[in-house]
C-alpha positions as CSV (number, residue, x, y, z in Angstrom):
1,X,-42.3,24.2,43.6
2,X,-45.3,25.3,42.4
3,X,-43.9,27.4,39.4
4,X,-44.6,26.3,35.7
5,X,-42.2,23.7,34.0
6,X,-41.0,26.2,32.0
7,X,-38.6,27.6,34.1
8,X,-36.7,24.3,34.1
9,X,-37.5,23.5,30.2
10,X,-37.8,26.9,28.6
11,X,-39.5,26.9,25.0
12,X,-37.3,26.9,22.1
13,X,-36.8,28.9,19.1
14,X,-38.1,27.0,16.2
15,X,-40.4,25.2,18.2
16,X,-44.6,25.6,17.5
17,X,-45.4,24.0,21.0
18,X,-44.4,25.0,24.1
19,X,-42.9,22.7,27.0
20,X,-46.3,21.8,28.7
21,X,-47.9,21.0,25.5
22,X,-45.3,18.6,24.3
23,X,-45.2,16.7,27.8
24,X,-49.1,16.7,27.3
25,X,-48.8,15.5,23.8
26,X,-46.8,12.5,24.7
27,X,-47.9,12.0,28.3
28,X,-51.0,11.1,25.8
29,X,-49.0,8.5,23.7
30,X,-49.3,4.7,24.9
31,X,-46.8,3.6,27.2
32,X,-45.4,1.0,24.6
33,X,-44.5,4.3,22.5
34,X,-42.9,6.3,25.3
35,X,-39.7,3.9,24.9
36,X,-37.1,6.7,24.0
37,X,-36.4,10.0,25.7
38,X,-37.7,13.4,24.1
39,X,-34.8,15.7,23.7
40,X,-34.7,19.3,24.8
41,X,-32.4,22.2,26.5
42,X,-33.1,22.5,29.8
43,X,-32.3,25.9,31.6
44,X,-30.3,25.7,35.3
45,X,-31.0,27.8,37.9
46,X,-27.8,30.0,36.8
47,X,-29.2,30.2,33.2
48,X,-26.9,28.0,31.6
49,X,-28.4,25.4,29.6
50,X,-28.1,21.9,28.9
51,X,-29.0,19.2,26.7
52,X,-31.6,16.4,28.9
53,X,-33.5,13.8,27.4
54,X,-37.0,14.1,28.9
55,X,-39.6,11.0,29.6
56,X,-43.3,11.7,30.7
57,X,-45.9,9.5,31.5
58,X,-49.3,10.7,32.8
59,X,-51.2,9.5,36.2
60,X,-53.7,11.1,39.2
61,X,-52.5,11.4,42.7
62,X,-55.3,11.7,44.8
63,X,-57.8,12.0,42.1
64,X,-56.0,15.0,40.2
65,X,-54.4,14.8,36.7
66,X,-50.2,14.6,37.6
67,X,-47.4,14.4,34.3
68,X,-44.9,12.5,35.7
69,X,-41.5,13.7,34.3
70,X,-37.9,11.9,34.1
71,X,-35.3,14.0,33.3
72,X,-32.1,13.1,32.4
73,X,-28.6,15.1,31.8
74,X,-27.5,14.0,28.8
75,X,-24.5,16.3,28.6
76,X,-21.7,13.8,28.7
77,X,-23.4,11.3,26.1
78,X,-24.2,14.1,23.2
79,X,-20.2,15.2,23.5
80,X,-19.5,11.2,23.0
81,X,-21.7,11.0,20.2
82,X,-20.8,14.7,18.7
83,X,-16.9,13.2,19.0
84,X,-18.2,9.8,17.1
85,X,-20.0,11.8,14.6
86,X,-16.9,14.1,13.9
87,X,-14.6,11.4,13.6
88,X,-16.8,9.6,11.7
89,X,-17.4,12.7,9.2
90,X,-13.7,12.9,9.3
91,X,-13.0,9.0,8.5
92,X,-15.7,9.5,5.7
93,X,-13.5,12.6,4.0
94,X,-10.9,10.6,4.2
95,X,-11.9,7.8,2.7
96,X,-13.6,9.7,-0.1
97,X,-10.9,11.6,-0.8
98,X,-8.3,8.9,-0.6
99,X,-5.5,8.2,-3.9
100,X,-6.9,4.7,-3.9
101,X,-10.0,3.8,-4.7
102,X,-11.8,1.9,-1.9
103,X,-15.1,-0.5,-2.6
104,X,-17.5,-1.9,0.3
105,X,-19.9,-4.5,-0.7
106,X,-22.2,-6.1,2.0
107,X,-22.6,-10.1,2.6
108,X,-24.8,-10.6,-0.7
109,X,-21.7,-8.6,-2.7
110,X,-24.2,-5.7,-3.2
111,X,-22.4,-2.4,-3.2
112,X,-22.6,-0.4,0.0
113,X,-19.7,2.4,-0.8
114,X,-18.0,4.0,-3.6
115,X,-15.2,6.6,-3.2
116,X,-13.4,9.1,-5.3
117,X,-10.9,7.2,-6.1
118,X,-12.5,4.0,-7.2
119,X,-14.7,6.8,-9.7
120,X,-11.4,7.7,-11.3
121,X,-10.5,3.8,-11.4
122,X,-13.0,2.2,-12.7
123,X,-14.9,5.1,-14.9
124,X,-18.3,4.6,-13.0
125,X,-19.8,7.8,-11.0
126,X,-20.7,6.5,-7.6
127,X,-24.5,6.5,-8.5
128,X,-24.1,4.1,-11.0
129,X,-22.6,1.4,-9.4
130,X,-24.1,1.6,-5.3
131,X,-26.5,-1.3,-4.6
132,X,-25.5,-3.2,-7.8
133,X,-23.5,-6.3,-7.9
134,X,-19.9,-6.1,-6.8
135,X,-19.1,-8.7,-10.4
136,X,-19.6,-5.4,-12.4
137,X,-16.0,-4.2,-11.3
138,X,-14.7,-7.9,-12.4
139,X,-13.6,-9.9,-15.5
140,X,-16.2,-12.2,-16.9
141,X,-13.2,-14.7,-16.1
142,X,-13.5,-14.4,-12.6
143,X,-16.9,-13.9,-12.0
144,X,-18.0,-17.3,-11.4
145,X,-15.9,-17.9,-8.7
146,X,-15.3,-14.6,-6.5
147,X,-18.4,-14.9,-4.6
148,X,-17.4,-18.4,-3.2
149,X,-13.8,-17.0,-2.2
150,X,-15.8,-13.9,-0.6
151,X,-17.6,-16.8,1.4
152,X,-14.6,-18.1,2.4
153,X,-12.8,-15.0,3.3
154,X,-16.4,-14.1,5.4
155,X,-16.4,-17.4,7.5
156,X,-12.7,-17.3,8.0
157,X,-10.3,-16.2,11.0
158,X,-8.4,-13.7,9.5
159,X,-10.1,-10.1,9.0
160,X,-8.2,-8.8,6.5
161,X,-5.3,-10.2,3.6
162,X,-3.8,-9.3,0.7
163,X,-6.0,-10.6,-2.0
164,X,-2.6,-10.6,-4.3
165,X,-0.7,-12.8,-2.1
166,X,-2.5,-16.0,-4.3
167,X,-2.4,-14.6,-7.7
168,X,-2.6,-11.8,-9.3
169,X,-5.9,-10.0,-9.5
170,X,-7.6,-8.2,-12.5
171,X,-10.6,-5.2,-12.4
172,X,-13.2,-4.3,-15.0
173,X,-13.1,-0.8,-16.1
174,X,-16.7,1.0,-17.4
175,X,-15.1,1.2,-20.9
176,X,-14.4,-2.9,-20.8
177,X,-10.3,-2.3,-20.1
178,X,-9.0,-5.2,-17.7
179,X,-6.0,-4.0,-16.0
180,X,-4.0,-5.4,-12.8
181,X,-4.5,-4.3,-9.2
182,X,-2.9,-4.6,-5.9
183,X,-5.8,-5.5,-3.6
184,X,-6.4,-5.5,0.5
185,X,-9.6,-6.3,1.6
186,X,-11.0,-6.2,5.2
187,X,-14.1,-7.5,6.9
188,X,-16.2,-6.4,10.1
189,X,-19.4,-6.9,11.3
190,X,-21.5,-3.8,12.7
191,X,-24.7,-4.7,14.3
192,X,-24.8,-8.1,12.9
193,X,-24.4,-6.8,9.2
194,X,-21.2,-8.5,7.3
195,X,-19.2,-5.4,5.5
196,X,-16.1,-5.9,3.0
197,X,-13.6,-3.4,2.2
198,X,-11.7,-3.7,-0.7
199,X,-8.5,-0.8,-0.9
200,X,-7.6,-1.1,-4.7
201,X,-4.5,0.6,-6.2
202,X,-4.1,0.6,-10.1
203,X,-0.6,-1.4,-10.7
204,X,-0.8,-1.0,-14.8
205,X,2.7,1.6,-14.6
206,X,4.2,-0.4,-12.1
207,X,3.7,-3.7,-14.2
208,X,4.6,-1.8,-17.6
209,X,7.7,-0.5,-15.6
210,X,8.6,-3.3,-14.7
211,X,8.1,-4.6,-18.1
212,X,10.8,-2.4,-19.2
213,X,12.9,-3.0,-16.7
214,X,13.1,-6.8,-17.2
215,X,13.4,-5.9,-21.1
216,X,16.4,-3.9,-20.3
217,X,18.0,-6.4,-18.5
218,X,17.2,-8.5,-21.2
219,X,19.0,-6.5,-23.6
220,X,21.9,-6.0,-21.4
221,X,22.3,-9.5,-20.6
222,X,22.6,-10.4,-24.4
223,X,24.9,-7.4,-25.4
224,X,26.7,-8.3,-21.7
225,X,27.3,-12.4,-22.5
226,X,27.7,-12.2,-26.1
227,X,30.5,-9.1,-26.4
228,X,33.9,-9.9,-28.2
229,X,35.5,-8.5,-25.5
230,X,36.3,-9.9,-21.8
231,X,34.0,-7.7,-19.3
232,X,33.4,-7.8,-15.8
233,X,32.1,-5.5,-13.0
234,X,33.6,-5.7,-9.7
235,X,32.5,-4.0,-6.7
236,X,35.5,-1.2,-5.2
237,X,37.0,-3.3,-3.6
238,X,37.7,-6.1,-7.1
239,X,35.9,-8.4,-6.2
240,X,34.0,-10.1,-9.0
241,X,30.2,-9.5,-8.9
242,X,30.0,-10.4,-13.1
243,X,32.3,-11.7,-15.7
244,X,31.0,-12.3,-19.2
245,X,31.5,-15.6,-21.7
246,X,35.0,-13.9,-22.8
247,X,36.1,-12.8,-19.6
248,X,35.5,-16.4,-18.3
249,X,37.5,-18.3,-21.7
250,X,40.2,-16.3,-20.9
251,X,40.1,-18.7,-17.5
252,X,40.4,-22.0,-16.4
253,X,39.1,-24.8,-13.8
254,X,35.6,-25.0,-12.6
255,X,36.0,-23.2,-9.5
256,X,33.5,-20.1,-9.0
257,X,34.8,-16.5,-10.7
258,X,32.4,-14.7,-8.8
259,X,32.8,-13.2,-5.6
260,X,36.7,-13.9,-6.1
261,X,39.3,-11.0,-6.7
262,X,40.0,-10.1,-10.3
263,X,43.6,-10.7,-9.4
264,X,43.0,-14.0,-8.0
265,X,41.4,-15.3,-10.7
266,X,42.9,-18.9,-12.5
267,X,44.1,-17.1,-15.7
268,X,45.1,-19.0,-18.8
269,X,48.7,-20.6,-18.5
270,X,48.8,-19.0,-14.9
271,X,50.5,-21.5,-12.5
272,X,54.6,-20.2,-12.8
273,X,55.8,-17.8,-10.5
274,X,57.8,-14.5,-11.9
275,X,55.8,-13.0,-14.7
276,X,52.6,-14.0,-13.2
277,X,53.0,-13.0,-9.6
278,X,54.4,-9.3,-11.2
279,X,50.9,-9.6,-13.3
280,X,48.5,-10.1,-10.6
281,X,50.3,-7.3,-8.2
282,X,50.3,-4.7,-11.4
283,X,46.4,-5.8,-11.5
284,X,46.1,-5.1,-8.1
285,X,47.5,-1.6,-8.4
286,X,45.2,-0.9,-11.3
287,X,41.6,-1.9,-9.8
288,X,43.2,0.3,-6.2
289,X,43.4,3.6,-9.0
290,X,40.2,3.0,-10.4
291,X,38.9,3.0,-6.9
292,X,40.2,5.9,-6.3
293,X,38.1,6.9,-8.9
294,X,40.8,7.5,-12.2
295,X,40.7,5.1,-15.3
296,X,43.3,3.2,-15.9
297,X,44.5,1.4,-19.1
298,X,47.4,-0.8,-19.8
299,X,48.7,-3.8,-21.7
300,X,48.6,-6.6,-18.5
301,X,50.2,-9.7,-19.2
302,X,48.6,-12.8,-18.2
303,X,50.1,-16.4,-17.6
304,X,53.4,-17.4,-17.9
305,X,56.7,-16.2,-19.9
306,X,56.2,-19.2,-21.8
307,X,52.5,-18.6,-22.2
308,X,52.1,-14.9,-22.1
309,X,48.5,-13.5,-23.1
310,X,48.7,-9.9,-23.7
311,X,45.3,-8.3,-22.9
312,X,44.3,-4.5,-23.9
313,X,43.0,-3.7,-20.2
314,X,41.1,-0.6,-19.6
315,X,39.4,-0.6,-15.8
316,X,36.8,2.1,-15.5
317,X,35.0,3.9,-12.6
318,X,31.4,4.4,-12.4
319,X,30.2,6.7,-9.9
320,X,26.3,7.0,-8.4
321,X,24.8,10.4,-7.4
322,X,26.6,11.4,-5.1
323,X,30.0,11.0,-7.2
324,X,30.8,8.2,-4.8
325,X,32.8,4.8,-6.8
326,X,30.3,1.8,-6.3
327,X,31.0,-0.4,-9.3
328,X,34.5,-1.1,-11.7
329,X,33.8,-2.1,-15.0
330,X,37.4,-4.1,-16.5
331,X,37.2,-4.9,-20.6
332,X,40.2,-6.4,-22.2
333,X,40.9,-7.6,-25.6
334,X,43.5,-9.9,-26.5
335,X,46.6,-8.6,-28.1
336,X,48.5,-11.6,-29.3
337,X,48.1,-15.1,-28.3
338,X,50.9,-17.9,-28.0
């Protein structure tokens, strides 16, 4: 008591005024102003120092000029809002930085954010494109009716969706290019302001990938169905998992091939016992040895010894990575037929 307020709020570097004349200055301001705390180090009696928030108002007590001073030890809520800064700064980086490119637009579809990624995506520097309309990034096509499906999406239940699980969505590059993306987008509201986040991943190699892929298996399919000779591909074990359009004539009945044994199958003129039943075990034997990962090729006998079909039969193993058997392709062409 008695001493000068500087010992509790010591002047700061940096700082032109010193304590007294900053409680003066605002002790001076009208009351409606003084609704925030001033923010300074206070020194304890140890010397440590810590961070107060400081409110003054000015009065007389028995006629004499008195600052009235609140202090307040603000300690616990700058840490809180140093941690929610970092993470902040931290969620920022990320976000900047992410593969993806990632597009915020507020409720009148007016763009609020702009990373890295989306730069690289769309051709547009982040400058060019924050605060202008979100249908810059979108086919002339669609337009017209994305802001009534961003209405929808805003007044809805669900925060977030796949915007793909409808139909397939299309971007705008800066050069004019519409190509495919995979699109999530996510809503919150912060202090009563409507947000959307679009995360956006260029799907152009997937698609043309997959382009190839189906054009492969369209190729096979032909080369596979329309061969001269009788093919199939059975898994280790013989069962059937394909047969082509030979493999099946040299077969009869309308029951299923696939998923049956190769041995099991209703072969041509197969219904008399001897020949046939010394056919189907000498099959047998040969998809067990190309199993066990040997090919095998022989002339198999099927049907009858009245209707013998003698079939060029090769049965070969194809191995994955690891060396491992996981498929047995059988091709046979018929010898002679009687």
């Amino acid at each position: 008591m008695g001493r000068n307020i500087a010992v509790l709020v010591p002047p700061e570097p940096g700082r032109r005024a010193d304590p007294v004349r900053w409680l003066a200055r605002w002790a001076a301001e009208p009351q409606a102003e003084q609704s925030r705390f001033l923010e300074f180090h206070a020194r304890r009696r140890d010397g440590t120092q810590m961070p107060v928030d400081v409110r003054v108002a000015e009065g007389r007590v028995g006629g004499e000029r008195r600052f009235f001073i609140t202090v307040r030890d603000n300690t616990a809520r700058r840490e809180a809002l140093q941690a929610l800064k970092d993470e902040n700064l931290r969620m920022a980086r990320m976000l900047l930085m992410a593969e993806d490119a990632i597009v915020s637009c507020d409720a009148d579809q007016s763009i609020t954010f702009f990373n890295l990624g989306a730069a690289r995506m769309f051709g547009y520097p982040a400058e060019e494109v924050i605060g202008r309309p979100l249908g810059m990034l979108l086919p002339e096509g669609a337009r017209g009716v994305h802001p009534a499906l961003m209405a929808a999406f805003g007044a809805g239940a669900t925060p977030s969706r796949m915007m793909s699980e409808r139909r397939e969505v299309s971007a705008l590059r800066k050069n004019g290019e519409v190509f495919p993306v995979e699109a999530a987008i996510t809503r919150i509201t912060v202090g009563g302001r409507l947000t959307f986040t679009a995360h956006l991943r260029d799907i152009t190699p997937r698609k043309a990938a997959q382009a190839r892929l189906e054009e492969s298996e369209r190729r096979f399919r032909a080369m596979f169905e329309h061969a001269a000779a009788a093919i199939a591909l059975l898994s280790p074990d013989g069962t059937v998992l394909e047969i082509n359009r030979a493999g099946q004539a040299l077969t009869e009945g309308a029951e299923p091939l696939v998923g049956q044994p190769l041995w099991e199958l209703p072969w041509l003129g197969a219904e008399g016992p001897g020949p046939d039943a010394a056919g189907r075990a000498r099959l047998r034997e040969a998809v067990a040895e190309a199993a066990s990962g040997r090919v095998v090729r022989y002339v198999a006998e099927l049907g009858d010894a009245q209707a013998a079909r003698r079939i060029d039969l090769s049965l070969t193993p194809i191995r994955d990575e690891s060396g491992k058997v996981v498929y047995i392709l059988p091709e046979g062409r018929e010898m002679t037929a009687t």
